[in-house]
VOLUM-652097 format. One record per residue (C-alpha): residue in one letter; z negated, y negated, x. Coordinates in steps of 0.2 Angstrom, whole numbers, padded with zeros to 4 digits, always signed. Each point is the difference from the previous one (the first is absolute). Example, Ala and Ser with C-alpha at 12.3 -4.5 7.8 and 13.67 -1.06 7.14 Angstrom:
BEGIN
a-0039+0022+0062 s+0003-0017+0006 
This chain:
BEGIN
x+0000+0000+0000 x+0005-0018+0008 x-0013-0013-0005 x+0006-0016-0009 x+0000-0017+0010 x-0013-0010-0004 x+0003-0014+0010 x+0007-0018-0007 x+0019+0002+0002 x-0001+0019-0005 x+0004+0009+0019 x-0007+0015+0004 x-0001+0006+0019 x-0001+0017+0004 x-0002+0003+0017 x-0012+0015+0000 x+0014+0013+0003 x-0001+0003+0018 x+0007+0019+0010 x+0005+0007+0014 x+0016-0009+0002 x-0004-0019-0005 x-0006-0011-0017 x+0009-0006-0014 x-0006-0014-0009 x+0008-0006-0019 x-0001-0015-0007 x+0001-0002-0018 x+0003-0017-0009 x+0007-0007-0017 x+0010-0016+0005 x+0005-0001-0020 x-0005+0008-0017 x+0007+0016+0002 x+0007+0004+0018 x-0008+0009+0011 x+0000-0003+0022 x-0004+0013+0011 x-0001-0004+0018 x+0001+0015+0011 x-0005+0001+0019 x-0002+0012+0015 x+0006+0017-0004 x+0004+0012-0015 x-0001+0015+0004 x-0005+0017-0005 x-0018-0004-0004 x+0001-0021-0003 x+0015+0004-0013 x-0012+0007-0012 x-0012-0013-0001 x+0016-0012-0002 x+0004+0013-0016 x-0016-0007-0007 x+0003-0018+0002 x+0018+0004-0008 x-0006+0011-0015 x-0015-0012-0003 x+0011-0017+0000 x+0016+0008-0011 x-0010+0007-0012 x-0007-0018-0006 x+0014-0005-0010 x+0008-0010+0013 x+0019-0005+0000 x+0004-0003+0018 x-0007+0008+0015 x+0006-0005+0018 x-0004+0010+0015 x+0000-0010+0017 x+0002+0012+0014 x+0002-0013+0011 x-0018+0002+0011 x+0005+0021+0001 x+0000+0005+0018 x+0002+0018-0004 x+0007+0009-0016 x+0004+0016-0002 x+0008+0012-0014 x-0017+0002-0009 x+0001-0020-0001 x+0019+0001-0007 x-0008+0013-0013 x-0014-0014-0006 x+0013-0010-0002 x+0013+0014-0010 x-0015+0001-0012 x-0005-0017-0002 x+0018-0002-0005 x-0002+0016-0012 x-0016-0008-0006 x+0008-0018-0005 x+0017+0007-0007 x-0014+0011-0011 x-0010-0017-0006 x+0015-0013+0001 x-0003-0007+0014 x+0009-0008+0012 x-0001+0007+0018 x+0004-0011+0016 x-0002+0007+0018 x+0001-0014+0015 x+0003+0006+0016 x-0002-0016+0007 x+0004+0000+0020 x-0010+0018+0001 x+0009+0011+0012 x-0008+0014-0005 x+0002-0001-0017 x+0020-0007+0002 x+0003+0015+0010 x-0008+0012-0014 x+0013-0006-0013 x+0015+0000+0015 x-0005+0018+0001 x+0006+0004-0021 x+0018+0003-0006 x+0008-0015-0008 x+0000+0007-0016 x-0017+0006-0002 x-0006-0008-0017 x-0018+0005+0002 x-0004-0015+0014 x-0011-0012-0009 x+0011-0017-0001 x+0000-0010+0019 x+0001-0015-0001 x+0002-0006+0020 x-0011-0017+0006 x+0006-0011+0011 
């Protein structure tokens, strides 16, 4: 279970998950009515994608209609990462939704989506920055 923010401008840090291979740190905010922004950084991995499932499922859930994904602070990402992301896309196409994914200059992350046939429909929607 993911606690709810309870500061002032409704962010929520969670930067307890720490393993063997590094920390990944979430940062939840709701810029405006219903959207959603999750800032992802350090590495998703094996064991950091499932918390970042939790985050996802817990912030889709709540009758949002847009949720963006900035990858952008990523250093690491592997296929269990492109899997959170598969069903966070599931997720919102399940609750209407709309999913945004932002690479943002992330190497790791760019690299990922390089790796994926051109016509694979189940990449969550990229929209490069900067």
């Amino acid at each position: 279970m993911v606690p709810q923010p309870r500061s002032a401008d409704h962010e929520l840090t969670a930067t307890d998950w720490i393993n063997t291979h590094g920390r990944m740190t979430v940062r939840v905010s709701s810029p405006a009515g219903h959207t959603v922004v999750l800032r992802v950084a350090g590495e998703v991995d094996l064991n950091t994608a499932r918390r970042l499932d939790e985050v996802l499922q817990a912030r889709i859930g709540t009758g949002v209609e847009e949720v963006v994904i900035d990858l952008s602070g990523v250093t690491f990402c592997s296929v269990a990462g492109l899997n959170s992301l598969l069903r966070a896309q599931l997720l919102a196409d399940a609750t209407g939704a709309h999913l945004t994914v932002r690479p943002g200059r992330s190497r790791a992350v760019r690299r990922l989506f390089a790796l994926l046939p051109a016509d694979f429909d189940g990449v969550p929607k990229v929209r490069p920055v900067g």
